[in-house]
PDB file with one MODEL, atoms N, CA, C and O in Angstrom:
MODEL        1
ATOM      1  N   UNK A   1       0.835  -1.204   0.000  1.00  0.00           N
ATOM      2  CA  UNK A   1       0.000   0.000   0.000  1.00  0.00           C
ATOM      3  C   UNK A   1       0.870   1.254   0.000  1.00  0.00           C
ATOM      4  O   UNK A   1       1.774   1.257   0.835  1.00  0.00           O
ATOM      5  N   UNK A   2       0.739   2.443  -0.883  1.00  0.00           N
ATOM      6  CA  UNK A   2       0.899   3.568  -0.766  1.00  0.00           C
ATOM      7  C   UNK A   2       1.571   4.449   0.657  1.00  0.00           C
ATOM      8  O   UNK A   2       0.743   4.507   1.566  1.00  0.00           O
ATOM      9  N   UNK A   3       2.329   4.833   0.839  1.00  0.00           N
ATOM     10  CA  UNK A   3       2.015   5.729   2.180  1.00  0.00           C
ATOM     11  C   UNK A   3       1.649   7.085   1.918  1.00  0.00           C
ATOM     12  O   UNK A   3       1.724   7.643   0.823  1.00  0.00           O
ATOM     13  N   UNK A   4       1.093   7.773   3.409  1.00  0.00           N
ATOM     14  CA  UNK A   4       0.959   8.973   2.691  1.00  0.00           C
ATOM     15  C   UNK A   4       2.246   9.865   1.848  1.00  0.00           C
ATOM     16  O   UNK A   4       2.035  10.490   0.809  1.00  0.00           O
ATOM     17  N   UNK A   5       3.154   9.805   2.306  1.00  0.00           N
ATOM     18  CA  UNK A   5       4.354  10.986   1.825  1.00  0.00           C
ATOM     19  C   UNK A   5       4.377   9.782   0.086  1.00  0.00           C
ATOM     20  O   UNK A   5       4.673  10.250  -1.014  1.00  0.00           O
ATOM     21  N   UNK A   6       4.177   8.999   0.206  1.00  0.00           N
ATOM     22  CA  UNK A   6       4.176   8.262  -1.685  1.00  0.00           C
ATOM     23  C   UNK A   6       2.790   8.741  -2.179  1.00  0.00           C
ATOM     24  O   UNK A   6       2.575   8.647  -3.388  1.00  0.00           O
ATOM     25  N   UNK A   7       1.591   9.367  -1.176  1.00  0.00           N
ATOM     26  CA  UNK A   7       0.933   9.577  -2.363  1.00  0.00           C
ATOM     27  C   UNK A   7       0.669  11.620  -2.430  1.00  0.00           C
ATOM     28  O   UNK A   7       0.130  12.295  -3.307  1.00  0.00           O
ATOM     29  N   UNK A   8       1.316  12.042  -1.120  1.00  0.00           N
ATOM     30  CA  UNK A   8       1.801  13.377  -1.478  1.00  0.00           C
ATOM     31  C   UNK A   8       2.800  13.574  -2.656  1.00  0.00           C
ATOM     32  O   UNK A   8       2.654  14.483  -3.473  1.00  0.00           O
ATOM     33  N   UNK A   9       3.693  12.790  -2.697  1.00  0.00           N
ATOM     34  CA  UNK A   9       4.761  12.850  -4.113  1.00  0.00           C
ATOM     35  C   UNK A   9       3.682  12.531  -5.106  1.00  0.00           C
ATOM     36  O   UNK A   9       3.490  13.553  -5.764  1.00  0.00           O
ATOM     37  N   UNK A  10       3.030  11.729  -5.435  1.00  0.00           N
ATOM     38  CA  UNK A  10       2.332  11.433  -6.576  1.00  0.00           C
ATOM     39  C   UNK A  10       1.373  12.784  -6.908  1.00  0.00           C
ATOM     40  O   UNK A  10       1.627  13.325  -7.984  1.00  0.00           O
ATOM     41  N   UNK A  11       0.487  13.275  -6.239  1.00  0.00           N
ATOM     42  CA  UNK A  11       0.106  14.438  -6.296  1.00  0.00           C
ATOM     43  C   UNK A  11       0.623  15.817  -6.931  1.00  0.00           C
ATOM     44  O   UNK A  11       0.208  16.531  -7.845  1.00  0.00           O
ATOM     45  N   UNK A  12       1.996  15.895  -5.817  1.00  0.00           N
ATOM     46  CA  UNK A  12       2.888  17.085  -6.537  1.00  0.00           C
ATOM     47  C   UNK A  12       3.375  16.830  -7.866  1.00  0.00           C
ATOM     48  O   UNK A  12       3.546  17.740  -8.677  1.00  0.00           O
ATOM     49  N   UNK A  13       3.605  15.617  -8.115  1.00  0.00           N
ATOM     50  CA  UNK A  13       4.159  15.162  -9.974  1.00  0.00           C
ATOM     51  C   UNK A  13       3.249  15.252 -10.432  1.00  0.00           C
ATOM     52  O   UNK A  13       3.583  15.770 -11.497  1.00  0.00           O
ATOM     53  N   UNK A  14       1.718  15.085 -10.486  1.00  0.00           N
ATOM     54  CA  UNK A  14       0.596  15.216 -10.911  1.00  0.00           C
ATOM     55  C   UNK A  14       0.121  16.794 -11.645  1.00  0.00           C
ATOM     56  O   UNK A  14      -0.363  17.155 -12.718  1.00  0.00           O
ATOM     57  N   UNK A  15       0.724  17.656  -9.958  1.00  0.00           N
ATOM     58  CA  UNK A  15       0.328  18.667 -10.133  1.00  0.00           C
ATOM     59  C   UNK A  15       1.386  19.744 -11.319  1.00  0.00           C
ATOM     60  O   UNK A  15       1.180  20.719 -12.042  1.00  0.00           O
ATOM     61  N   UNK A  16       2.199  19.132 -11.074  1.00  0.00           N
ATOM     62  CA  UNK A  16       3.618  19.545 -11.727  1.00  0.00           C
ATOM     63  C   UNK A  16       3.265  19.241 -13.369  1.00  0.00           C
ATOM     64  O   UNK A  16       3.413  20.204 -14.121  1.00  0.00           O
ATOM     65  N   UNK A  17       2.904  18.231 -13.834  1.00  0.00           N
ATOM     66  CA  UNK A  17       2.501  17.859 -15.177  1.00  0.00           C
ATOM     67  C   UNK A  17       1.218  18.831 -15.552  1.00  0.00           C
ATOM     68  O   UNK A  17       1.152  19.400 -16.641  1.00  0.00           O
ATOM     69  N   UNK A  18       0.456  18.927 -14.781  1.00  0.00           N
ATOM     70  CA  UNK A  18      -0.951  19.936 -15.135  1.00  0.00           C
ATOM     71  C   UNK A  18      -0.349  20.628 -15.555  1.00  0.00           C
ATOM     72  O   UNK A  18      -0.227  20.683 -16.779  1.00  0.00           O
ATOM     73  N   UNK A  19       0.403  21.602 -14.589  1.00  0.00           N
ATOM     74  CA  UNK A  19       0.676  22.894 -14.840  1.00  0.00           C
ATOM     75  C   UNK A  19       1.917  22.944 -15.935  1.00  0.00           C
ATOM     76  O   UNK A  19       2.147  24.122 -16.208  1.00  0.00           O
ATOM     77  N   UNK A  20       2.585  22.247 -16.482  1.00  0.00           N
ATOM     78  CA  UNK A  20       3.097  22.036 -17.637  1.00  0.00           C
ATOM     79  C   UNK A  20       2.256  21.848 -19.583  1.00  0.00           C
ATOM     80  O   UNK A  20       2.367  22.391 -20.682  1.00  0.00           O
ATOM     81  N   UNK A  21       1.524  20.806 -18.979  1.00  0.00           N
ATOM     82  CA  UNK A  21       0.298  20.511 -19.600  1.00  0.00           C
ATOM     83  C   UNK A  21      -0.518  22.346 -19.768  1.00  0.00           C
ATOM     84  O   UNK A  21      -0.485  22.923 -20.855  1.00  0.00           O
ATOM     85  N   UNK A  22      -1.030  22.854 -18.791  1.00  0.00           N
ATOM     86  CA  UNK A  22      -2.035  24.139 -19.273  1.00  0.00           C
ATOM     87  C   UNK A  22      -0.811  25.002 -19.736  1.00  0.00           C
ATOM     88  O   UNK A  22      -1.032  25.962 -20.474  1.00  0.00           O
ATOM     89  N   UNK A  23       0.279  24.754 -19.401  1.00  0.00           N
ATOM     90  CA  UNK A  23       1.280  26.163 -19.694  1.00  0.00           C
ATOM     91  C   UNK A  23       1.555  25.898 -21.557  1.00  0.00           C
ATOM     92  O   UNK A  23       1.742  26.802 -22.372  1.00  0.00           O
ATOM     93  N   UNK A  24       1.504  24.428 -21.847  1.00  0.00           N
ATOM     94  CA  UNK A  24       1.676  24.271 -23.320  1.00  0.00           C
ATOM     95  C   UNK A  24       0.246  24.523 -24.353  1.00  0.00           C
ATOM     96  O   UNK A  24       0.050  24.947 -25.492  1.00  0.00           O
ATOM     97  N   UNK A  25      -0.434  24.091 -23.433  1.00  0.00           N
ATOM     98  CA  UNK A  25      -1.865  24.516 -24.179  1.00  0.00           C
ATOM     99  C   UNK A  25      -2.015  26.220 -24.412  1.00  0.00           C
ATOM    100  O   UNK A  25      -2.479  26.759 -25.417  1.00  0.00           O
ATOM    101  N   UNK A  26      -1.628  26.715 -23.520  1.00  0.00           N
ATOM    102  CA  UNK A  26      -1.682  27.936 -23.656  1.00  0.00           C
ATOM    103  C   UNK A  26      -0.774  28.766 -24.457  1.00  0.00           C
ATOM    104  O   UNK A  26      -1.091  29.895 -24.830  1.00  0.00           O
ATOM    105  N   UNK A  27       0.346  28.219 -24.724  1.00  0.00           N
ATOM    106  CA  UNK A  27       1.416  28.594 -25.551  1.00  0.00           C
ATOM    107  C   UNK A  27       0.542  28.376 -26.882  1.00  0.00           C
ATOM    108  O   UNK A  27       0.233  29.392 -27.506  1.00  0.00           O
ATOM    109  N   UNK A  28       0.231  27.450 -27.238  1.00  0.00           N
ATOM    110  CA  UNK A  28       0.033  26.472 -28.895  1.00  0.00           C
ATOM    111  C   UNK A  28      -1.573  27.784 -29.106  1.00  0.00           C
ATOM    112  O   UNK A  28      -1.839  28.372 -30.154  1.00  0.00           O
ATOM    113  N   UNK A  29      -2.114  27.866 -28.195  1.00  0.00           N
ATOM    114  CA  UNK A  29      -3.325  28.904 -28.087  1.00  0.00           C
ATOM    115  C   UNK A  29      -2.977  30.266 -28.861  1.00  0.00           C
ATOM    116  O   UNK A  29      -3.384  30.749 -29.917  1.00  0.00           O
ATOM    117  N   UNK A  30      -1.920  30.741 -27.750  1.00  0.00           N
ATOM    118  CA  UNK A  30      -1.525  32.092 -27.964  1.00  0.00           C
ATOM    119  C   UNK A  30      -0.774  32.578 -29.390  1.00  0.00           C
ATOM    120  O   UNK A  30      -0.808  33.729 -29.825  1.00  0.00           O
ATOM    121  N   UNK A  31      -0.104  31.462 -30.003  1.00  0.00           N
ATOM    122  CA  UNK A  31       0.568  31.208 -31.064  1.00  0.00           C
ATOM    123  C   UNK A  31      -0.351  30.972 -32.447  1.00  0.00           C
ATOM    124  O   UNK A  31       0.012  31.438 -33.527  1.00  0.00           O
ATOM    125  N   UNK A  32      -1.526  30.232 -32.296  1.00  0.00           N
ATOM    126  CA  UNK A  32      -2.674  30.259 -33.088  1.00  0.00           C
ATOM    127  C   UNK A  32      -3.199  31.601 -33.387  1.00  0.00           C
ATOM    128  O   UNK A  32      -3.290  32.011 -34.544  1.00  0.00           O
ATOM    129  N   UNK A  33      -3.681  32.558 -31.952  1.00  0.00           N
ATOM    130  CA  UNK A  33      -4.614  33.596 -31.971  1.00  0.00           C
ATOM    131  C   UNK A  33      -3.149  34.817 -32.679  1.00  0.00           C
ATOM    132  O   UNK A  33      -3.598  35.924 -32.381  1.00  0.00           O
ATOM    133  N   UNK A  34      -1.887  35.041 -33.335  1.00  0.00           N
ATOM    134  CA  UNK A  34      -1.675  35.505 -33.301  1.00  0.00           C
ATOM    135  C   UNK A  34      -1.037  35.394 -35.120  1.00  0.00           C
ATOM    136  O   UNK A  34      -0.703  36.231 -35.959  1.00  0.00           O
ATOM    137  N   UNK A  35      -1.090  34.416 -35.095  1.00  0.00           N
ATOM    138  CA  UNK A  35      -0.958  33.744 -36.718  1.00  0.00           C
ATOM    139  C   UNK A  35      -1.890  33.965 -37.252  1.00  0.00           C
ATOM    140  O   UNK A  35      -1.874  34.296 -38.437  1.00  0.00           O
ATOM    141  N   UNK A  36      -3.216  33.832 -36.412  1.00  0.00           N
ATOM    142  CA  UNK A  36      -4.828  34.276 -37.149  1.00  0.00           C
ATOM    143  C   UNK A  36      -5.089  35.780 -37.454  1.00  0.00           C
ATOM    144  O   UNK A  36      -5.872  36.160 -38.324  1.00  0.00           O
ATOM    145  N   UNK A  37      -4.241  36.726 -36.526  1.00  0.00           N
ATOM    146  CA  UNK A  37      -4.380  37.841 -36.276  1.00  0.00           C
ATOM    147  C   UNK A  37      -3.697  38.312 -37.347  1.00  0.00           C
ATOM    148  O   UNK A  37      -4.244  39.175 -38.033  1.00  0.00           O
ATOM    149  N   UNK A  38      -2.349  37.828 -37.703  1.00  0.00           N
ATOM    150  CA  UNK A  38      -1.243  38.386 -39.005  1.00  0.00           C
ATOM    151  C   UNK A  38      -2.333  37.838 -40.365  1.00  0.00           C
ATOM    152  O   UNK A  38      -2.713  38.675 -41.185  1.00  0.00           O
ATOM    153  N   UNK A  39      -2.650  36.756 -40.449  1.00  0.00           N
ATOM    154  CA  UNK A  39      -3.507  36.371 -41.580  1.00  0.00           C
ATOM    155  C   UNK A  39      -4.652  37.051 -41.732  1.00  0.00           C
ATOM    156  O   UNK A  39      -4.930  37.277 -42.910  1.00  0.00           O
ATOM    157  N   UNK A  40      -5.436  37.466 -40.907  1.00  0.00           N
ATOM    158  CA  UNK A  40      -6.497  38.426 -41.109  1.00  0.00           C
ATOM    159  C   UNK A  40      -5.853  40.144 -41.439  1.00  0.00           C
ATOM    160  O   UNK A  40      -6.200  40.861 -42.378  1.00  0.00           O
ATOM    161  N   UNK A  41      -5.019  40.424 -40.541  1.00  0.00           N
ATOM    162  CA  UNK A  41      -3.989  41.524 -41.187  1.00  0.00           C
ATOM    163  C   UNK A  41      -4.026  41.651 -42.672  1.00  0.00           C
ATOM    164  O   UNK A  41      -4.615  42.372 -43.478  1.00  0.00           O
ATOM    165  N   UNK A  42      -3.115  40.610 -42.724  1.00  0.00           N
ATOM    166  CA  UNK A  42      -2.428  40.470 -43.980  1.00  0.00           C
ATOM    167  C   UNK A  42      -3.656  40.370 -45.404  1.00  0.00           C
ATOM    168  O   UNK A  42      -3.490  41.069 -46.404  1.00  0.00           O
ATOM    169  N   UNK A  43      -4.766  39.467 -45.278  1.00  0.00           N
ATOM    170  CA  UNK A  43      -5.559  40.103 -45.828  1.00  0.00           C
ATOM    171  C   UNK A  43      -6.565  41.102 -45.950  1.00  0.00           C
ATOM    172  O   UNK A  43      -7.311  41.303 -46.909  1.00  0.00           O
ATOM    173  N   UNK A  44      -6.527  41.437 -45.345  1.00  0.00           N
ATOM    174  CA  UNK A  44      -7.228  43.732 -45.237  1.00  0.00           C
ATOM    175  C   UNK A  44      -6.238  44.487 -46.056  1.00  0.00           C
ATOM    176  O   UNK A  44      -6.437  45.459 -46.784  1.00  0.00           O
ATOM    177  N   UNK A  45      -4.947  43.743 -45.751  1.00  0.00           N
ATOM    178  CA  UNK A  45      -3.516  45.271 -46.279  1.00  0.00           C
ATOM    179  C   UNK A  45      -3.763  44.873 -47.554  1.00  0.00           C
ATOM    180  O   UNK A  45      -4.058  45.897 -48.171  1.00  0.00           O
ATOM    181  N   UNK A  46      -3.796  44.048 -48.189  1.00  0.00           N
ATOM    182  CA  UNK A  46      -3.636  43.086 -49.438  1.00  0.00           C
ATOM    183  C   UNK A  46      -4.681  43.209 -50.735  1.00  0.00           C
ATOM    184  O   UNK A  46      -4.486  43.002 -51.933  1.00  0.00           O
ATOM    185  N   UNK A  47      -6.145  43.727 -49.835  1.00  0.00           N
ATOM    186  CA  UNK A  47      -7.641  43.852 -50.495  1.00  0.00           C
ATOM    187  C   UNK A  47      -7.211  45.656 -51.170  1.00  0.00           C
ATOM    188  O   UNK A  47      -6.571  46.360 -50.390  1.00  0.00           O
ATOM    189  N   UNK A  48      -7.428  46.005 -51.963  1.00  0.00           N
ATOM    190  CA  UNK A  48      -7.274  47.324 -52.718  1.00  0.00           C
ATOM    191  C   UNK A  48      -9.072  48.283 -51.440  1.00  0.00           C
ATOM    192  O   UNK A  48     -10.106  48.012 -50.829  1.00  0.00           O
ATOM    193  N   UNK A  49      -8.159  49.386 -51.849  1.00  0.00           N
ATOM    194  CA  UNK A  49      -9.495  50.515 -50.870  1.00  0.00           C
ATOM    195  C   UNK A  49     -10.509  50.235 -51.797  1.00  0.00           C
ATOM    196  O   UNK A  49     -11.453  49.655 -51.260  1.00  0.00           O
ATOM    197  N   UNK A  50     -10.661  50.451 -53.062  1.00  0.00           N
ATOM    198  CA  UNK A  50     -12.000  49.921 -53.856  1.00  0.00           C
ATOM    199  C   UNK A  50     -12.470  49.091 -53.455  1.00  0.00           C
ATOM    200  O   UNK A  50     -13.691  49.244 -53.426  1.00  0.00           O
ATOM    201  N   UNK A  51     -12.062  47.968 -52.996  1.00  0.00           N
ATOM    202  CA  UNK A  51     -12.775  46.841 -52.722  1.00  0.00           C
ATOM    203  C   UNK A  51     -13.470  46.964 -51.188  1.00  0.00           C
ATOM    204  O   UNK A  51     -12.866  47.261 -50.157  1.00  0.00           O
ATOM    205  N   UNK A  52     -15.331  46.561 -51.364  1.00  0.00           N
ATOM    206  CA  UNK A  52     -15.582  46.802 -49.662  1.00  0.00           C
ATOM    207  C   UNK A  52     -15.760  45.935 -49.077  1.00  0.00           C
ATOM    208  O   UNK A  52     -16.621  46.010 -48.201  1.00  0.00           O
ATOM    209  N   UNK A  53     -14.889  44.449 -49.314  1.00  0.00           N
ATOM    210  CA  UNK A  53     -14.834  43.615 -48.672  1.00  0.00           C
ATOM    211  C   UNK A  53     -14.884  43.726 -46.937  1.00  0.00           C
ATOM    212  O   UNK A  53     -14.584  44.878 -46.624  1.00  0.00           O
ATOM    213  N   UNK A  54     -15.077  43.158 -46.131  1.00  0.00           N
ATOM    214  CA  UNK A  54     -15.073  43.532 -44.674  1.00  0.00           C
ATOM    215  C   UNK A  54     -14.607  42.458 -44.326  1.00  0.00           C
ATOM    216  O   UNK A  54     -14.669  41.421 -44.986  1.00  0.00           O
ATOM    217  N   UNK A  55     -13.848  42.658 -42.746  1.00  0.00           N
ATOM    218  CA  UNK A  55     -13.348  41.464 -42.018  1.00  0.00           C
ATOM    219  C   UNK A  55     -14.284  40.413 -41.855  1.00  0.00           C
ATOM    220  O   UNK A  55     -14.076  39.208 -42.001  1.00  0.00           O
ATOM    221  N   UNK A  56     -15.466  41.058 -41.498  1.00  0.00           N
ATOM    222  CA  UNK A  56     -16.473  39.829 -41.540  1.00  0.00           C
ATOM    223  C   UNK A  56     -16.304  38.653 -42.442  1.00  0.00           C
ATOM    224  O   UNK A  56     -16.431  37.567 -41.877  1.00  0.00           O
ATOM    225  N   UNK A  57     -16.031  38.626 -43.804  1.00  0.00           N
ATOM    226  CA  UNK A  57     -15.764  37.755 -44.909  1.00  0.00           C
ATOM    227  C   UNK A  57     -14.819  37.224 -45.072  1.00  0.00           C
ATOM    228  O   UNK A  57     -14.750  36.342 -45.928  1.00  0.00           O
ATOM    229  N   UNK A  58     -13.393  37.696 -44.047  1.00  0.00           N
ATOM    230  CA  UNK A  58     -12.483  36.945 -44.060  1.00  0.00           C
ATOM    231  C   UNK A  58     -12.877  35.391 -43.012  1.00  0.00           C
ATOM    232  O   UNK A  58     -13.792  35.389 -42.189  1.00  0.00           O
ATOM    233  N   UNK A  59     -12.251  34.553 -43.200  1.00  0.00           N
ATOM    234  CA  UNK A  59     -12.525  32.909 -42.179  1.00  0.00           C
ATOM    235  C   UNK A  59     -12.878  33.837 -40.908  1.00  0.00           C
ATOM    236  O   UNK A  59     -12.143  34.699 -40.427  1.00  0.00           O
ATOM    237  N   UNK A  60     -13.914  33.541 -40.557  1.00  0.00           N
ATOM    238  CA  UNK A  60     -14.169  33.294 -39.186  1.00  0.00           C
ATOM    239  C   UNK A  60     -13.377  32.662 -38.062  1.00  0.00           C
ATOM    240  O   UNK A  60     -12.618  31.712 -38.252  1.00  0.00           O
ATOM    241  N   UNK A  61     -13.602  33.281 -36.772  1.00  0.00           N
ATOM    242  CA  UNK A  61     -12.382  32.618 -35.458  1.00  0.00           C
ATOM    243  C   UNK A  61     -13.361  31.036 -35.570  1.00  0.00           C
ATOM    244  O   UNK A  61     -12.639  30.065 -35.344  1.00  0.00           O
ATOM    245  N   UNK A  62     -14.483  30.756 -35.801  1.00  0.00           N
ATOM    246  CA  UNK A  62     -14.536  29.607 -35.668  1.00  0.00           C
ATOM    247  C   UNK A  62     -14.457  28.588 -36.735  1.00  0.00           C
ATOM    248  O   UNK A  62     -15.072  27.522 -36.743  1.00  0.00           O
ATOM    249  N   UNK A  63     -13.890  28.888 -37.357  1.00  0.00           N
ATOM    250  CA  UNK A  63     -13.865  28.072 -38.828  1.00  0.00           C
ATOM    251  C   UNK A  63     -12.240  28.005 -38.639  1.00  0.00           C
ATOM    252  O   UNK A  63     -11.647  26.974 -38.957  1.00  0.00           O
ATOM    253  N   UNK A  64     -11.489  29.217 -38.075  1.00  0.00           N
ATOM    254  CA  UNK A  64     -10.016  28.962 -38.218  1.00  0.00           C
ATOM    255  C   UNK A  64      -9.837  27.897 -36.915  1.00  0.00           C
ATOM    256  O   UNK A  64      -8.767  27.314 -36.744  1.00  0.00           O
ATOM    257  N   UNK A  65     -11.227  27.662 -35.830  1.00  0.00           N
ATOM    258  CA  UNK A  65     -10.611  26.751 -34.351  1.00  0.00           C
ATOM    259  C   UNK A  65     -10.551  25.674 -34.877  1.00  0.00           C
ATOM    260  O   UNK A  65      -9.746  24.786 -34.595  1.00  0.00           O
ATOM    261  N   UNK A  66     -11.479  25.636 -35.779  1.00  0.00           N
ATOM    262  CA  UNK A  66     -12.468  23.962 -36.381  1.00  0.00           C
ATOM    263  C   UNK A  66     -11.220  23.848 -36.968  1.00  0.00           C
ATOM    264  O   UNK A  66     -10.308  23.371 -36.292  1.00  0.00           O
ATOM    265  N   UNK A  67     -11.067  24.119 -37.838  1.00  0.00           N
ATOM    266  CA  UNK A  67      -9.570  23.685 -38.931  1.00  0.00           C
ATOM    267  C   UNK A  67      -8.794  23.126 -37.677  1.00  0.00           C
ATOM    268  O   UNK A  67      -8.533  21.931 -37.541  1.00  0.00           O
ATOM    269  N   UNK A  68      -8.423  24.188 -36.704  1.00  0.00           N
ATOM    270  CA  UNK A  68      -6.541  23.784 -36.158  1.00  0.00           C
ATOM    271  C   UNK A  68      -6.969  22.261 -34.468  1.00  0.00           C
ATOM    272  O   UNK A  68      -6.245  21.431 -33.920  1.00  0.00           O
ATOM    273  N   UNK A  69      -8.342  22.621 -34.296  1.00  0.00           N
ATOM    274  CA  UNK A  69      -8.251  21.867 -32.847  1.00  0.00           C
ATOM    275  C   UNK A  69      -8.177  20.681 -32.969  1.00  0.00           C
ATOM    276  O   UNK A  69      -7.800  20.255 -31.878  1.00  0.00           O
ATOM    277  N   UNK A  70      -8.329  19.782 -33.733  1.00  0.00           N
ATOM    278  CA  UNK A  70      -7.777  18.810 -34.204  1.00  0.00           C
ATOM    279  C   UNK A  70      -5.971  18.750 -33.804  1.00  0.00           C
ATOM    280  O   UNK A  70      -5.397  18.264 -32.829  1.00  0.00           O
ATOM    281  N   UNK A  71      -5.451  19.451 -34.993  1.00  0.00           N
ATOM    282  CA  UNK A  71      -3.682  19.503 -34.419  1.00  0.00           C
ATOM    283  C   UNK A  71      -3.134  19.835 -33.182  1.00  0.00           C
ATOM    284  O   UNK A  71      -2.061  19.412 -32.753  1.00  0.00           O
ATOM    285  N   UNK A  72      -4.223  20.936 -32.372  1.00  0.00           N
ATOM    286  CA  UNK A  72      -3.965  21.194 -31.259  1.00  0.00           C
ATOM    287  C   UNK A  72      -3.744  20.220 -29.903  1.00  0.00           C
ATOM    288  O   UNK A  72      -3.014  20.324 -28.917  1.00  0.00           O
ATOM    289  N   UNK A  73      -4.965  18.991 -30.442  1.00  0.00           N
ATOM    290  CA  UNK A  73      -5.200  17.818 -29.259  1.00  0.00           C
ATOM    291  C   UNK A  73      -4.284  17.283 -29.846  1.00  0.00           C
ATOM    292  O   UNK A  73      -3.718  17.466 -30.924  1.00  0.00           O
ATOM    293  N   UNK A  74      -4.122  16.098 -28.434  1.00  0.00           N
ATOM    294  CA  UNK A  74      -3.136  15.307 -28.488  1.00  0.00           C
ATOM    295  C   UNK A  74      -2.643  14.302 -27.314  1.00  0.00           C
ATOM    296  O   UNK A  74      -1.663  13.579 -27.492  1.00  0.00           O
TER     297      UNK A  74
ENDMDL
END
């Protein structure tokens, strides 16, 4: 059987992996929302002033999640 101080260690490694675990999720997040941000950029600078295209018509944030959350899990 376990003792307690073996299942306090198991805990803290537990807790230690979470917080590794949310710190990478949040990286791969922040790195998405900012690639989406240059790509939506990049097409506004790109569209001529004649044109009255609107951001609205560029991909949607949920059409760009749908595409990537797939690669994201894991």
């Amino acid at each position: 059987n376990p003792t307690s101080k073996d299942i306090r260690v198991f805990q803290k490694k537990k807790e230690e992996k979470d917080k590794a675990l949310l710190s990478e999720h949040h990286r791969i997040r922040v790195s998405q929302a900012i690639s989406l941000m240059n790509e939506m950029l990049s097409e506004t600078a790109a569209s001529p002033a004649s044109d009255h295209r609107t951001l609205s018509s560029a991909r949607s944030p949920q059409a760009y999640r749908s595409r990537n959350v797939a690669s994201s899990t894991g």
